[in-house]
N, C-alpha and C positions, 0 to 999 in steps of 0.2 A: 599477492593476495594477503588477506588479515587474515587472523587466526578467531577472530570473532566480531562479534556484530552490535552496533550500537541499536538503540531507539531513545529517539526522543519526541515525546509527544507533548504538543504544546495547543495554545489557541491563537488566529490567526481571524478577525473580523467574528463571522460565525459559523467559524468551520475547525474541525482537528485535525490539526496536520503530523499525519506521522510520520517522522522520518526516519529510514531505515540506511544503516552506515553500513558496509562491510558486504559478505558475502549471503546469499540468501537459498539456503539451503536445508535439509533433515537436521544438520546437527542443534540449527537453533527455532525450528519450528516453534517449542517449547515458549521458550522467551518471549519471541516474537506475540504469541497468540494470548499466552498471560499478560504481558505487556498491554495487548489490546485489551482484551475482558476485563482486566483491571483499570482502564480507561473507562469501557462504553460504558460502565456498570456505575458511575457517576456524571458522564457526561451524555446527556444525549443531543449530541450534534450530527450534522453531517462532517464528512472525512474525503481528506484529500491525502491520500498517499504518497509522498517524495521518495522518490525511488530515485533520483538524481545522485548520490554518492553510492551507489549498489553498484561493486564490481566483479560479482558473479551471479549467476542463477542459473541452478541447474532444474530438471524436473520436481524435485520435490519443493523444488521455490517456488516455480510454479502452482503444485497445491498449497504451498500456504500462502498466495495474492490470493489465488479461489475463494479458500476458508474465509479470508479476512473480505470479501464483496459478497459472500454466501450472509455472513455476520451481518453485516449495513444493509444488505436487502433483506434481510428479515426484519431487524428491527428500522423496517422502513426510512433508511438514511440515503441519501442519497453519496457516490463516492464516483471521485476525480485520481486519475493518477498522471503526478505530476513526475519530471524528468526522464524515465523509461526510454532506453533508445528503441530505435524506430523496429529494429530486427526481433525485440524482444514483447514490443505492441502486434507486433505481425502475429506471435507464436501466441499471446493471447488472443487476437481475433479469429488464429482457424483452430480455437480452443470454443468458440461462441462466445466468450465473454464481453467481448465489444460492445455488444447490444445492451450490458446493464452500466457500464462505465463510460466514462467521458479521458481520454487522454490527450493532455497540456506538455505542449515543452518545458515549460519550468514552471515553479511554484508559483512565481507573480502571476502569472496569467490562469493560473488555476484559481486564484485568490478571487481576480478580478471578474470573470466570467459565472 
C-alpha cells in the first residue's frame, strides 16, 4: 500500500473527473475534500469520480465518497463513479447511496454515457 494519496482533477468533455491515487482513508480526508472545494468553487460541472487506481478503503473512505455526492447534490451536479470494484459498489448501495449515483466500470464509459 502507499503511504499517501494522489488527486488529480482535470476536464474530460463536460464533466470533472476526479481521480483518486492511493489509499482512501481519515488520514487524507483533509486533501481529498480541499482538493474538491477548491475545484467546485471554480468549476461548476458535473463529476465523475475514478476510483480505478484506489487500493484501499476503509470506513472513513467511505464517509469521504458521502461528503464528496453529499457536495454534488447540493450544488445540483449530477455524479458518476468510475472504476470502484464491484465488492466496494455493493458496501455503497446497502449504505443507500446507489439511488443518487450512477456506477461505470471505467472512465471511458462513464465519459460516454
Amino acid at each position: 500500500m502507499v503511504s499517501e494519496v494522489e488527486i488529480h482533477i482535470h476536464e474530460k468533455t463536460d464533466r470533472a473527473v476526479i481521480e483518486i491515487h492511493g489509499e482512501l482513508n481519515e488520514k487524507f480526508e483533509e486533501k481529498i475534500i480541499t482538493s474538491f472545494d477548491n475545484f467546485s468553487q471554480k468549476q461548476k460541472q458535473n463529476c465523475i469520480l475514478d476510483l480505478s487506481k484506489i487500493e484501499y478503503i476503509n470506513s472513513a473512505g467511505f464517509s469521504i465518497i458521502i461528503q464528496l455526492i453529499k457536495k454534488n447534490l447540493v450544488q445540483q451536479r449530477k455524479i458518476k463513479i468510475a472504476g470502484l470494484d464491484k465488492y466496494f459498489q455493493n458496501i455503497l448501495a446497502s449504505l443507500g447511496i446507489a439511488e443518487y449515483i450512477q456506477f461505470y466500470n471505467n472512465i471511458d464509459l462513464a465519459i460516454k454515457k
